[in-house]
VOSE-809556 format. One record per residue (C-alpha): residue in one letter; residue number from 1; x, y, z. Coordinates in nm, 4 decimals, always signed. Last residue first. Layout:
site rest = A, nr = NUM, px = X, py = Y, pz = Z
...
This chain:
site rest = X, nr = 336, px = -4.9769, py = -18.8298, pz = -5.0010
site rest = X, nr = 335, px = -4.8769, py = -18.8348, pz = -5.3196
site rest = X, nr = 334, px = -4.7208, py = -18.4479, pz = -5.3203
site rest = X, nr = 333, px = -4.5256, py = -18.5852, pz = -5.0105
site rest = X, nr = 332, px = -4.2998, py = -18.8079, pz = -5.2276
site rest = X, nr = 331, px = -4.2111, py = -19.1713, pz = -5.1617
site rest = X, nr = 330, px = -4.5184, py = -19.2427, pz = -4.9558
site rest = X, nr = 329, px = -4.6394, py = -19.4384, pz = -4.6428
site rest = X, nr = 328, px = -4.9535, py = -19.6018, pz = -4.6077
site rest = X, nr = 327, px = -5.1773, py = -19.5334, pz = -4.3244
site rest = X, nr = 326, px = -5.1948, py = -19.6742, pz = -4.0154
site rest = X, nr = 325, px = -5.4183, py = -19.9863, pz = -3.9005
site rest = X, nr = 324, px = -5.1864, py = -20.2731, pz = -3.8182
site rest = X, nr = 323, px = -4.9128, py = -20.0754, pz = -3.7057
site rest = X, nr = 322, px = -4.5983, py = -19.9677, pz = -3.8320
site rest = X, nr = 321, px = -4.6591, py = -20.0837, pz = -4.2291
site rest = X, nr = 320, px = -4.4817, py = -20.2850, pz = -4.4442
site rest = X, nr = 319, px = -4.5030, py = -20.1766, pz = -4.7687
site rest = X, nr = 318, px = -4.5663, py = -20.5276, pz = -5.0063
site rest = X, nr = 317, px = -4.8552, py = -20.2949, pz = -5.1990
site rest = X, nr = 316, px = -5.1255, py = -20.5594, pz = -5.0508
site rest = X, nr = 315, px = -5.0181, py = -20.3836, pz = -4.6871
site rest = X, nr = 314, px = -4.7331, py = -20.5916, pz = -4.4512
site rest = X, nr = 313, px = -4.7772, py = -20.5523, pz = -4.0863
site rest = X, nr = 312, px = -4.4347, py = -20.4984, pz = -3.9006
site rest = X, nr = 311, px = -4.3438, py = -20.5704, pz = -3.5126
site rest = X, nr = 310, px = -3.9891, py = -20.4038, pz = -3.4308
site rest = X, nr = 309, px = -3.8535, py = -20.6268, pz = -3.1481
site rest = X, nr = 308, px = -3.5777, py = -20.5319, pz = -2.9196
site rest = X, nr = 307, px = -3.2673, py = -20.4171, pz = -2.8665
site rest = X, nr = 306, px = -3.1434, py = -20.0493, pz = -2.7162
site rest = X, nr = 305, px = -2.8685, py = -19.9018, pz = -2.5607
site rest = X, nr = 304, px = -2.7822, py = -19.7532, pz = -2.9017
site rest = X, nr = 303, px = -2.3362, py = -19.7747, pz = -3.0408
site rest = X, nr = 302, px = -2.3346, py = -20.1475, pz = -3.1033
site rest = X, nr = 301, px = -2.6945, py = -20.2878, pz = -3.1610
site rest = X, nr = 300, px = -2.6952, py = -20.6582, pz = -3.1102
site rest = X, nr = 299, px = -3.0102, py = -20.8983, pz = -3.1890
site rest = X, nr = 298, px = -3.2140, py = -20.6324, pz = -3.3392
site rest = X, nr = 297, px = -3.5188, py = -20.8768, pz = -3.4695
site rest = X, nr = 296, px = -3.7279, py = -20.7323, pz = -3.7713
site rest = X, nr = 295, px = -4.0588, py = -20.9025, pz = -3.7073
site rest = X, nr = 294, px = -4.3570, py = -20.9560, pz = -3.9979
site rest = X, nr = 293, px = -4.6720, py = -21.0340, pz = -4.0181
site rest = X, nr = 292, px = -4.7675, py = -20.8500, pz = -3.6465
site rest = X, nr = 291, px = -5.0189, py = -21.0097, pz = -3.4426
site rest = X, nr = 290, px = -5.3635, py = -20.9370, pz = -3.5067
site rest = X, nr = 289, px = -5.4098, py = -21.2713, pz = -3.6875
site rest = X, nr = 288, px = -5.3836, py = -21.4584, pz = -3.3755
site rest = X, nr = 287, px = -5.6773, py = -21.3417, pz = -3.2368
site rest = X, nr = 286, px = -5.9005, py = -21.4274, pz = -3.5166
site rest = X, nr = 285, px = -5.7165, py = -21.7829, pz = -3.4494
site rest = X, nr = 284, px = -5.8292, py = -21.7732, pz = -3.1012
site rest = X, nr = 283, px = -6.1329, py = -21.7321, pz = -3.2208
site rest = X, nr = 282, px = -6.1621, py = -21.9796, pz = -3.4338
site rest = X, nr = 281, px = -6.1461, py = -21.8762, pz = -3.8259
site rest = X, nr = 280, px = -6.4011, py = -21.8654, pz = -4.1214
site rest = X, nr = 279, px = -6.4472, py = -21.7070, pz = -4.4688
site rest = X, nr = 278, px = -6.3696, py = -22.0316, pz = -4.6459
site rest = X, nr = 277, px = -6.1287, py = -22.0093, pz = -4.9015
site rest = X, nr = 276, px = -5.9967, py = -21.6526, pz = -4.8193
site rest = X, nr = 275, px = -5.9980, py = -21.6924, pz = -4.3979
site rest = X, nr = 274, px = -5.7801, py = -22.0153, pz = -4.5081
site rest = X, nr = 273, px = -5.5477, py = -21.8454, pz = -4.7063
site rest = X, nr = 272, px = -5.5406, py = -21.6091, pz = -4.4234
site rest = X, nr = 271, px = -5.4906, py = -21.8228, pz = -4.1958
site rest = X, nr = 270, px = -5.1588, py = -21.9861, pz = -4.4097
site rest = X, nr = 269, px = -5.0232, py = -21.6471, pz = -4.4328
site rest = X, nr = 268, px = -5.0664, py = -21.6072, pz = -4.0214
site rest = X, nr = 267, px = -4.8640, py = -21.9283, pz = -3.9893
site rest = X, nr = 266, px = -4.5955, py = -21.7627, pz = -4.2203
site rest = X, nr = 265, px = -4.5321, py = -21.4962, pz = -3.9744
site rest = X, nr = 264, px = -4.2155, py = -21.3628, pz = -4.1206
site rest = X, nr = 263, px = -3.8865, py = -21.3577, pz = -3.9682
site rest = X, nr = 262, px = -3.5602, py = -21.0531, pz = -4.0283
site rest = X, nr = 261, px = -3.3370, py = -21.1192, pz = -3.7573
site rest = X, nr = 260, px = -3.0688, py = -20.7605, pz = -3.7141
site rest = X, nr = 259, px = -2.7313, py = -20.7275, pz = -3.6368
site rest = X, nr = 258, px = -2.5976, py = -20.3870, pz = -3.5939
site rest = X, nr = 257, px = -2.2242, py = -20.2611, pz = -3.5841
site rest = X, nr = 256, px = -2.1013, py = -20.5402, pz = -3.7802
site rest = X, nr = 255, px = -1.7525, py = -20.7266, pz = -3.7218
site rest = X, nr = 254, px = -1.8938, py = -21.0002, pz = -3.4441
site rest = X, nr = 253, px = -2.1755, py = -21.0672, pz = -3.6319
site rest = X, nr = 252, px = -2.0068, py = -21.2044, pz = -3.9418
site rest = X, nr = 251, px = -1.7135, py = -21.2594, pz = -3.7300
site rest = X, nr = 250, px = -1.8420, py = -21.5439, pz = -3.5978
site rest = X, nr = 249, px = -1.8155, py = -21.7995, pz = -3.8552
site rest = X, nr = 248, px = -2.0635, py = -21.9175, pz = -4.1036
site rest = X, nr = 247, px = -2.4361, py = -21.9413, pz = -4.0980
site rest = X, nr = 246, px = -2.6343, py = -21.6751, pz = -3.8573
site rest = X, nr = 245, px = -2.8435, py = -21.9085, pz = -3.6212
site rest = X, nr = 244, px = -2.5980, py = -21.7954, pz = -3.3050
site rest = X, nr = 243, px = -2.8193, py = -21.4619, pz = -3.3451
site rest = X, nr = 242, px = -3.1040, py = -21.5574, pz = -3.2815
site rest = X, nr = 241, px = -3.3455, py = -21.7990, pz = -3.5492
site rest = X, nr = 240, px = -3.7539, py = -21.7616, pz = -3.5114
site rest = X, nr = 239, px = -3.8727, py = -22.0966, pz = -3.5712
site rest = X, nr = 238, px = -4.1770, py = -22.1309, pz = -3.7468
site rest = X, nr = 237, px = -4.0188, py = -22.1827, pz = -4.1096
site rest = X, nr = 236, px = -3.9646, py = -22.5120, pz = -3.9714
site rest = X, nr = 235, px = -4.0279, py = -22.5896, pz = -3.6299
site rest = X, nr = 234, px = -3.7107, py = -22.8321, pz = -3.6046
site rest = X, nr = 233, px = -3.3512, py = -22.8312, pz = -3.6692
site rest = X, nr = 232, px = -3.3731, py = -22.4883, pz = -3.8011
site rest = X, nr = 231, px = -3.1965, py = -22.4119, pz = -4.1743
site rest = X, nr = 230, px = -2.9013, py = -22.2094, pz = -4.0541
site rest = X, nr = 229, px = -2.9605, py = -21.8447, pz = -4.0929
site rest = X, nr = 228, px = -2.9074, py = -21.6317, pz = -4.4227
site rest = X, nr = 227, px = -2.7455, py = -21.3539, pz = -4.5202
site rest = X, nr = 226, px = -2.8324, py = -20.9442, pz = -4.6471
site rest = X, nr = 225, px = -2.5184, py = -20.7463, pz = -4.6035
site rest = X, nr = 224, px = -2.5993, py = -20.3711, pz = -4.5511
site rest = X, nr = 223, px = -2.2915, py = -20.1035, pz = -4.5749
site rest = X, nr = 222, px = -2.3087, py = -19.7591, pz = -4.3994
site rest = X, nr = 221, px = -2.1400, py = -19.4949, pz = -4.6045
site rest = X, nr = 220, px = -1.8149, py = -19.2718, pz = -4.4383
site rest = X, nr = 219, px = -1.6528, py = -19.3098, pz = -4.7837
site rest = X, nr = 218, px = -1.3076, py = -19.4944, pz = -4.5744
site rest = X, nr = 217, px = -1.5057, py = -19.6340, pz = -4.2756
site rest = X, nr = 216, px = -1.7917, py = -19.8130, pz = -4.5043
site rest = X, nr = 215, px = -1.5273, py = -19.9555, pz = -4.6950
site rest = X, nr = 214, px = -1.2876, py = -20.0824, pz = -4.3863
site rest = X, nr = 213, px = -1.6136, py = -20.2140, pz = -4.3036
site rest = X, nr = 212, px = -1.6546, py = -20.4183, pz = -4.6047
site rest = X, nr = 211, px = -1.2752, py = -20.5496, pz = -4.6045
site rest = X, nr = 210, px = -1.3437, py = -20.6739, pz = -4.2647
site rest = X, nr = 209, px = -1.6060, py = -20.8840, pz = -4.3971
site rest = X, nr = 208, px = -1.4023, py = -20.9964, pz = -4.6867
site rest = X, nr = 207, px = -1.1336, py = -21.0950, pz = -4.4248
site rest = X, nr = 206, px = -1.3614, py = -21.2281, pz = -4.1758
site rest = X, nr = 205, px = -1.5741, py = -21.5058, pz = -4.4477
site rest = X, nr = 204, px = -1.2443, py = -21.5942, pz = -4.6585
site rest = X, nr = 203, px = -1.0989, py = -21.7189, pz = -4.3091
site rest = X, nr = 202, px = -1.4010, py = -21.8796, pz = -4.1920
site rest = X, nr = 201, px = -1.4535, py = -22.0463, pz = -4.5325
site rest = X, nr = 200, px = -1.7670, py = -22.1722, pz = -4.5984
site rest = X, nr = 199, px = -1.9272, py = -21.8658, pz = -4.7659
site rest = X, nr = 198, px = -1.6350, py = -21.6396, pz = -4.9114
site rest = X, nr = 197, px = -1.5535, py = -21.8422, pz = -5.1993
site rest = X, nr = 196, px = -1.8077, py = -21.6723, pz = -5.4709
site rest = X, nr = 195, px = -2.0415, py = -21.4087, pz = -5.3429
site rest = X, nr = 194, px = -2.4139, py = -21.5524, pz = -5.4161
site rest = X, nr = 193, px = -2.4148, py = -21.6482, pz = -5.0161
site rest = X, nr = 192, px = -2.3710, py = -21.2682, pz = -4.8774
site rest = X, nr = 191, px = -2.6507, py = -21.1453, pz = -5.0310
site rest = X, nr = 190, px = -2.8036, py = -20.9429, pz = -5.1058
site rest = X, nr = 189, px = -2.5270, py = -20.6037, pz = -5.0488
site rest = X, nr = 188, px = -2.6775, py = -20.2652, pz = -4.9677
site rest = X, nr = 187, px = -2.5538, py = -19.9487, pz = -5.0103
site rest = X, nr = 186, px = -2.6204, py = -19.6435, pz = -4.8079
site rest = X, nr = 185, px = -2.4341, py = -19.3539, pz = -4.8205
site rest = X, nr = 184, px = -2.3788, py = -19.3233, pz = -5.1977
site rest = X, nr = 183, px = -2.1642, py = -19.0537, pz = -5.3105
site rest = X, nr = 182, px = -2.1655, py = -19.0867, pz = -5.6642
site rest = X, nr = 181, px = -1.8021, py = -19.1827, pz = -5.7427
site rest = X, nr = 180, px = -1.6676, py = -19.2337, pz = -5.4251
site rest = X, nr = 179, px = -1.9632, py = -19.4595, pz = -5.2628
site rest = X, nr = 178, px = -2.1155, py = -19.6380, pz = -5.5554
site rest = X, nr = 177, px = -1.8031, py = -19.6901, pz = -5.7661
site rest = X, nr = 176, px = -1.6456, py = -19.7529, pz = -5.4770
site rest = X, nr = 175, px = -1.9173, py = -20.0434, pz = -5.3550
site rest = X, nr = 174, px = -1.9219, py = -20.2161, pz = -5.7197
site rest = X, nr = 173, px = -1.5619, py = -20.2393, pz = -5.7121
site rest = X, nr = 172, px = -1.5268, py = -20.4448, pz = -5.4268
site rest = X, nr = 171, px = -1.8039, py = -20.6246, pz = -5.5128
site rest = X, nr = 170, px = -1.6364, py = -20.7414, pz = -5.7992
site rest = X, nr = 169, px = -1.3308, py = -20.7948, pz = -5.6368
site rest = X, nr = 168, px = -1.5478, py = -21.0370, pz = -5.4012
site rest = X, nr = 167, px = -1.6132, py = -21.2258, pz = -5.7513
site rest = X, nr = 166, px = -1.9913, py = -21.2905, pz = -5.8077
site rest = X, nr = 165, px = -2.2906, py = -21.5451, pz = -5.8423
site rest = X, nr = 164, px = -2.5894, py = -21.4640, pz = -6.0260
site rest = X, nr = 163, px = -2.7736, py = -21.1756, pz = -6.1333
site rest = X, nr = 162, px = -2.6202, py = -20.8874, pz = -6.2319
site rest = X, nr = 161, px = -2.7672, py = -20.4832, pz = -6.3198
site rest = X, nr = 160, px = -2.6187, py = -20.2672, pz = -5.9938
site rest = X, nr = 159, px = -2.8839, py = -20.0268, pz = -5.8930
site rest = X, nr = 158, px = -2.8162, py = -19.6613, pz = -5.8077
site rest = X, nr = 157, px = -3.1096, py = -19.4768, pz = -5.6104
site rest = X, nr = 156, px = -3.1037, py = -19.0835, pz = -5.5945
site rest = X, nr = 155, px = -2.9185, py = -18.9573, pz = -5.9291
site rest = X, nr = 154, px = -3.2747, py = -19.0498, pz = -6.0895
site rest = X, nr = 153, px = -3.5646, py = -19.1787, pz = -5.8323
site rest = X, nr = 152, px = -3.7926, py = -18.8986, pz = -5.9298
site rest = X, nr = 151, px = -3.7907, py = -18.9796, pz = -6.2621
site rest = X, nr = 150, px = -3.8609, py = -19.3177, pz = -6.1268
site rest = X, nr = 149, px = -4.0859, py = -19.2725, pz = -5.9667
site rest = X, nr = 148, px = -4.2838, py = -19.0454, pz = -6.1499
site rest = X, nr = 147, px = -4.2625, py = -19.3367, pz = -6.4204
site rest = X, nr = 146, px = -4.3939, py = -19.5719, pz = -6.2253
site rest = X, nr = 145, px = -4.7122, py = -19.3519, pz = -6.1197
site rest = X, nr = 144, px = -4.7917, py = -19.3041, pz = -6.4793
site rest = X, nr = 143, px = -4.7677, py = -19.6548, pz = -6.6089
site rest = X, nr = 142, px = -5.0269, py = -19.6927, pz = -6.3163
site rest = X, nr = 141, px = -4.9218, py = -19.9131, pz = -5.9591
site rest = X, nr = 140, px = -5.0970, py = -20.2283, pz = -5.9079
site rest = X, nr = 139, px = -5.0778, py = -20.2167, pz = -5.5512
site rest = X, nr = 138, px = -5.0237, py = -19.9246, pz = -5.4278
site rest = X, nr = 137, px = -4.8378, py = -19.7616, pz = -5.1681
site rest = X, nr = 136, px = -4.5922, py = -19.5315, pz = -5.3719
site rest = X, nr = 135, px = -4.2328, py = -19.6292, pz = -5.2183
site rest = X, nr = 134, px = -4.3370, py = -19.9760, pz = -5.1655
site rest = X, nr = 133, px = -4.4654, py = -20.0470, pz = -5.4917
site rest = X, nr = 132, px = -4.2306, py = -19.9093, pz = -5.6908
site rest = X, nr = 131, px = -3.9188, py = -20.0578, pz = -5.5073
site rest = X, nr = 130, px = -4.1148, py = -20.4013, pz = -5.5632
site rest = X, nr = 129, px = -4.1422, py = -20.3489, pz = -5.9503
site rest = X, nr = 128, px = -3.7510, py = -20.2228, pz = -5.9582
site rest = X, nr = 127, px = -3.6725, py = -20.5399, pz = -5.7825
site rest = X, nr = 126, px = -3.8615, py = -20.7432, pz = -6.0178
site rest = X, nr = 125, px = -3.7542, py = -20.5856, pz = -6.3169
site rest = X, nr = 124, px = -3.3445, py = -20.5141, pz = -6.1585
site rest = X, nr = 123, px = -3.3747, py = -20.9494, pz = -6.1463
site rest = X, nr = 122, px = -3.3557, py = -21.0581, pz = -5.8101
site rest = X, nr = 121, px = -3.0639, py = -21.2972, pz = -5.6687
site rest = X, nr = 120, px = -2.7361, py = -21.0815, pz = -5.7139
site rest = X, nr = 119, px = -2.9132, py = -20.8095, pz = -5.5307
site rest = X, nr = 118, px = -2.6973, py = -20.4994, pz = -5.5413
site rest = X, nr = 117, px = -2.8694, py = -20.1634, pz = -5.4483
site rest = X, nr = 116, px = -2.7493, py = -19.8351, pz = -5.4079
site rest = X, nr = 115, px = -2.8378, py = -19.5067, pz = -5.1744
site rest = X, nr = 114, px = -2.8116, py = -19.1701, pz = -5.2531
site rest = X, nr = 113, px = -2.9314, py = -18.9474, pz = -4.9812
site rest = X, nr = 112, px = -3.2457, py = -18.7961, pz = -4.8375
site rest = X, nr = 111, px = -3.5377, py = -18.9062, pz = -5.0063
site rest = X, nr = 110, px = -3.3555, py = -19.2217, pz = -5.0789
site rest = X, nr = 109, px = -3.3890, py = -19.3081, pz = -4.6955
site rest = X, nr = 108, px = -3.7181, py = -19.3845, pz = -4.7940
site rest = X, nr = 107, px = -3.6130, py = -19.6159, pz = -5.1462
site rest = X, nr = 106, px = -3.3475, py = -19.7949, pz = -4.9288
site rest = X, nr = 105, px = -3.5745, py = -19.8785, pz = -4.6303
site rest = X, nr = 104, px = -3.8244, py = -19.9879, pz = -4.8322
site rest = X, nr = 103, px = -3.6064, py = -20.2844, pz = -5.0826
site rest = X, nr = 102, px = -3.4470, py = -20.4069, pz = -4.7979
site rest = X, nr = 101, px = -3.7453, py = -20.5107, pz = -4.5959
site rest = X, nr = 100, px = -3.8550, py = -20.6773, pz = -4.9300
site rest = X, nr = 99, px = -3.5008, py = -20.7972, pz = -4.9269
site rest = X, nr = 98, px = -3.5423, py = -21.0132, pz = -4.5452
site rest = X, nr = 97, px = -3.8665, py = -21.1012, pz = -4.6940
site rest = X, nr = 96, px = -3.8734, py = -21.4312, pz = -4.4786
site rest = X, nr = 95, px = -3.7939, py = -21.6748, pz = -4.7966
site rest = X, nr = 94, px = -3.5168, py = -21.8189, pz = -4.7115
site rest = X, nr = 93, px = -3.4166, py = -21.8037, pz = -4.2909
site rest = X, nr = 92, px = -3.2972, py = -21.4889, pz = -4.1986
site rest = X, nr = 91, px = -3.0125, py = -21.2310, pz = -4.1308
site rest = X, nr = 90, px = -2.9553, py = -20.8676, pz = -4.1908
site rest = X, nr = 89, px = -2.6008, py = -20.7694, pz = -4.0945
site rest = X, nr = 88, px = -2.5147, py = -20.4084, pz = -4.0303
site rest = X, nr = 87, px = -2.1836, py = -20.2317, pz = -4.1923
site rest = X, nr = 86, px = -1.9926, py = -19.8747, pz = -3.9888
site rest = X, nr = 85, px = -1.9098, py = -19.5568, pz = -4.0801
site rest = X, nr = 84, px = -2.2050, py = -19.3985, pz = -4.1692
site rest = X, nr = 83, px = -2.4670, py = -19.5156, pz = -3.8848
site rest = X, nr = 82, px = -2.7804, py = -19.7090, pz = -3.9819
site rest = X, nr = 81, px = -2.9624, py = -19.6108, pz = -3.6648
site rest = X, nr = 80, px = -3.1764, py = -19.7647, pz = -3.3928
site rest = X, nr = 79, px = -3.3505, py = -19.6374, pz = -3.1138
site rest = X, nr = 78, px = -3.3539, py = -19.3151, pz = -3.1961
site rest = X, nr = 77, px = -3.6265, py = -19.3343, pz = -3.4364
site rest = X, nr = 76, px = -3.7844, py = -19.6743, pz = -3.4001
site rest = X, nr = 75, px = -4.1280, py = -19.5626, pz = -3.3885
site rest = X, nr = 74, px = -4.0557, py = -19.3143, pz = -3.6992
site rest = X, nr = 73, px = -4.0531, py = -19.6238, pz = -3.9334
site rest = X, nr = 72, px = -3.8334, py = -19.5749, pz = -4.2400
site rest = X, nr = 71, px = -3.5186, py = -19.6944, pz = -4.0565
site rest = X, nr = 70, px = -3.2636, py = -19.3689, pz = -3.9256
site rest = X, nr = 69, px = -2.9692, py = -19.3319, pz = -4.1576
site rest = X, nr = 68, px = -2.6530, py = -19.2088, pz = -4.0283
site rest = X, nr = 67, px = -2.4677, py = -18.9383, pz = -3.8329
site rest = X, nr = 66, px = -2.4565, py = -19.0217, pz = -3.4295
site rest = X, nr = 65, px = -2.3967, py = -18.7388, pz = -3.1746
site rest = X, nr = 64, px = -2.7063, py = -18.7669, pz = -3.0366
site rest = X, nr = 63, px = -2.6177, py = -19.1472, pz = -2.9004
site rest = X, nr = 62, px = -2.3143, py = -18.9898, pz = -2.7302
site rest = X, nr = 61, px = -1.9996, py = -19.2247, pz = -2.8395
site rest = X, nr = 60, px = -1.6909, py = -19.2972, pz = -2.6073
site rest = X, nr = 59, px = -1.3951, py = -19.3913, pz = -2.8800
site rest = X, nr = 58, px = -1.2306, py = -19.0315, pz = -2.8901
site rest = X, nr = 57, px = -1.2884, py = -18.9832, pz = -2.4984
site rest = X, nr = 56, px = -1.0664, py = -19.3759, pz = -2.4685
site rest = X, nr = 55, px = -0.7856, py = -19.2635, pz = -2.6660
site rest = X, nr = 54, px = -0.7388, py = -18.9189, pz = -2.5036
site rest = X, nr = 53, px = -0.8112, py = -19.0533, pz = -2.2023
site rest = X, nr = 52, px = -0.5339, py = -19.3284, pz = -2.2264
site rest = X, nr = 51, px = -0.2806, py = -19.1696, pz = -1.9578
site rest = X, nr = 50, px = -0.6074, py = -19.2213, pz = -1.7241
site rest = X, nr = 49, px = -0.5672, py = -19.5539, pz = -1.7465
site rest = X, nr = 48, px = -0.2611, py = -19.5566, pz = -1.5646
site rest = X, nr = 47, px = +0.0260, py = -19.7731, pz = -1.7537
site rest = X, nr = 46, px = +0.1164, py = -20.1028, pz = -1.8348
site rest = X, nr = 45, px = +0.1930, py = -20.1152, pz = -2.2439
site rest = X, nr = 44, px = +0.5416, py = -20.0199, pz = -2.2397
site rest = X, nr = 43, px = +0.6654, py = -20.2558, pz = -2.0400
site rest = X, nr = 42, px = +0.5723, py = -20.5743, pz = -2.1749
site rest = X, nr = 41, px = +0.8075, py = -20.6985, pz = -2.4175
site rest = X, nr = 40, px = +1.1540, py = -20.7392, pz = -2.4252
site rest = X, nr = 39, px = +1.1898, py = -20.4734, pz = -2.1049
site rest = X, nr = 38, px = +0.9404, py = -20.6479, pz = -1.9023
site rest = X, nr = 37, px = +1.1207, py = -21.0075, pz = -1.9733
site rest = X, nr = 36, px = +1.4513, py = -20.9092, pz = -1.9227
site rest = X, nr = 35, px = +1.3523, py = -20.7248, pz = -1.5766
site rest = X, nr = 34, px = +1.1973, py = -21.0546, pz = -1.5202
site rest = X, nr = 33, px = +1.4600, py = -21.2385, pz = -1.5815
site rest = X, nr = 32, px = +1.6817, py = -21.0293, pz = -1.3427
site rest = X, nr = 31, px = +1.4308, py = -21.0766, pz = -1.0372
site rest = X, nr = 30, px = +1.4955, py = -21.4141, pz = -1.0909
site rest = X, nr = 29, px = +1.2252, py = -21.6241, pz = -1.2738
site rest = X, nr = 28, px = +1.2089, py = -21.9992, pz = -1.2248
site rest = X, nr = 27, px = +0.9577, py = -21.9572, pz = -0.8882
site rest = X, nr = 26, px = +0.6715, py = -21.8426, pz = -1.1879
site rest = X, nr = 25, px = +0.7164, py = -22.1669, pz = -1.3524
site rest = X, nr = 24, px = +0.7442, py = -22.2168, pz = -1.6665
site rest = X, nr = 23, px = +0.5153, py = -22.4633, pz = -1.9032
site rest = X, nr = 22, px = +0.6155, py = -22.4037, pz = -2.2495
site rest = X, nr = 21, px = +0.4780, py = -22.0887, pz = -2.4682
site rest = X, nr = 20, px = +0.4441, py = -22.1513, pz = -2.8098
site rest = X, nr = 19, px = +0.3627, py = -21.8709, pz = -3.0348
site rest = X, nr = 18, px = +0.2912, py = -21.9472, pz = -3.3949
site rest = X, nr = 17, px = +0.4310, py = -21.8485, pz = -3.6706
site rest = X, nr = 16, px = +0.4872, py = -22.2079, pz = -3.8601
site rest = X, nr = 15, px = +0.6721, py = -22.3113, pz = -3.5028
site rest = X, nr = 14, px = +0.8164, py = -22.0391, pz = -3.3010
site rest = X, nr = 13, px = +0.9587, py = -22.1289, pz = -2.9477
site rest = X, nr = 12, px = +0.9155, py = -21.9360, pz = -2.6258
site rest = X, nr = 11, px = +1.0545, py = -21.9895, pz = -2.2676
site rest = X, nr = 10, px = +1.3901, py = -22.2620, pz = -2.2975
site rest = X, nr = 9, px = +1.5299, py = -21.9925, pz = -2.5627
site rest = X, nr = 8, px = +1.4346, py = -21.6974, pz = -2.4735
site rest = X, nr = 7, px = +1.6945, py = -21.7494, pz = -2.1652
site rest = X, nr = 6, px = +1.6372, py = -21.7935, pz = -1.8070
site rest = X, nr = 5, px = +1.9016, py = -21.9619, pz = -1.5410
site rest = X, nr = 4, px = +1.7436, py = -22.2266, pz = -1.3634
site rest = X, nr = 3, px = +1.7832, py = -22.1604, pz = -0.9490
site rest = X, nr = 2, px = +2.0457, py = -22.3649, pz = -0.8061
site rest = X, nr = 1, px = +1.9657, py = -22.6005, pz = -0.5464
């Protein structure tokens, strides 16, 4: 029998720009279609891997070697980095302080760099009240101490004055304006779902997300999105989400360098109502309570070996804390 002659024709067939390959089998190919074939379009990507070194050295990263911005809580150092260059996704369900833990690693890493806030869901008196209190450890901070602040805070921490939904051009230009005109290198985004017509769309979702890390690439500035899980299908605000929890499509995780679950013990806030009212828990309650109020979850971590658990206790001043018993942190070193 004779063997079927090859042609582009009865192989591949374009329909709406999209490749559609029809069931060939290997025996149809002569040793001349498949010289046709490697010459159209495969040759020049076999090769030795070592004729990629160059490529391959310039992606390999030594963990000393990365420039970012390290979280305020020296027991994490090294472990896990805000790196220029690249966007992080902060993800939780509503209500689990996922800006609160926003709010202090901005005004600490504000000590060394110019960092800028969006929040199209807090007002810039509330946020500016919170940034207050977590930078100076107090609770009902003086007239006084706000204004050192923020005197001190001036060309340091740039805020961006909207609340409500937005245009993605509008964050667009929000983030240069930030990053080439005053150098920000940290700037975060809260949140994703107050953006208009990116949520629900898995195409509108990767291509604004890409567009945010070709940003963070082009002013060398790491860029925080702060987005919300799926509501649980049971346990409530209980359940701690993963990472398949994120809403949307993939590529909200799959495009960012770190992803991290931001969940609250809100069992512990409801003991400690209790412990308030009536002075009393069980003991395995008691017990309970010395676990940490808050978890900040680093489901994938990119260019660090590590993931894990960061356990956070939260002080009356809203700064959360390291351990359960260590001392308050502070903006300025004169304070402390």
């Amino acid at each position: 029998m004779a063997r079927p002659v090859w042609s582009s024709s009865n192989v591949i067939s374009t329909r709406s720009n999209s490749v559609i390959l029809e069931r060939i089998s290997v025996s149809d190919f002569s040793h001349e279609t498949l010289r046709q074939v490697l010459a159209e379009k495969a040759q020049h990507k076999v090769n030795w891997l070592e004729r990629h070194s160059e490529k391959i050295l310039a992606e390999s990263v030594d963990p000393a070697s990365l420039q970012g911005i390290d979280l305020c809580w020296s027991k994490v150092h090294g472990k896990v980095m805000l790196q220029f260059g690249c966007l992080s996704v902060w993800v939780g369900i509503d209500g689990h302080k996922k800006t609160s833990v926003m709010t202090q690693i901005l005004s600490f890493a504000a000590r060394d760099h110019v960092v800028g806030m969006a929040s199209f869901e807090m007002d810039l008196r509330a946020l500016g009240s919170l940034m207050v209190q977590q930078a100076t450890g107090a609770e009902a901070p003086s007239p006084e101490l706000t204004k050192k602040f923020l005197d001190w805070s001036k060309e340091k921490i740039l805020v961006y004055d909207h609340v409500g939904t937005v245009k993605p051009i509008e964050v667009y230009a929000l983030i240069i304006k930030m990053a080439r005109d005053h150098g920000a290198k940290l700037i975060v985004i809260d949140c994703l779902q107050m953006i208009a017509g990116v949520c629900g769309d898995n195409e509108n979702e990767r291509a604004f997300i890409s567009m945010l890390v070709q940003l963070a690439k082009a002013y060398e500035c790491h860029i925080v999105v702060v987005h919300h899980s799926r509501k649980p299908d049971r346990g409530g605000d209980e359940y701690i989400p993963t990472r398949f929890d994120t809403m949307g499509s993939s590529s909200i995780s799959q495009l960012s360098s770190v992803l991290a679950i931001v969940w609250s013990d809100k069992k512990k806030d409801h003991y400690r109502d209790r412990l308030e009212q009536s002075g009393e828990l069980t003991e395995d309650e008691e017990e309970y309570m010395s676990r940490p109020d808050t978890r900040i979850i680093i489901a994938k971590n990119r260019h660090l070996p590590w993931e894990g658990t960061i356990g956070l206790w939260q002080h009356p001043s809203r700064q959360f804390l390291p351990t359960k018993n260590s001392q308050r942190m502070f903006f300025n070193e004169e304070l402390s």
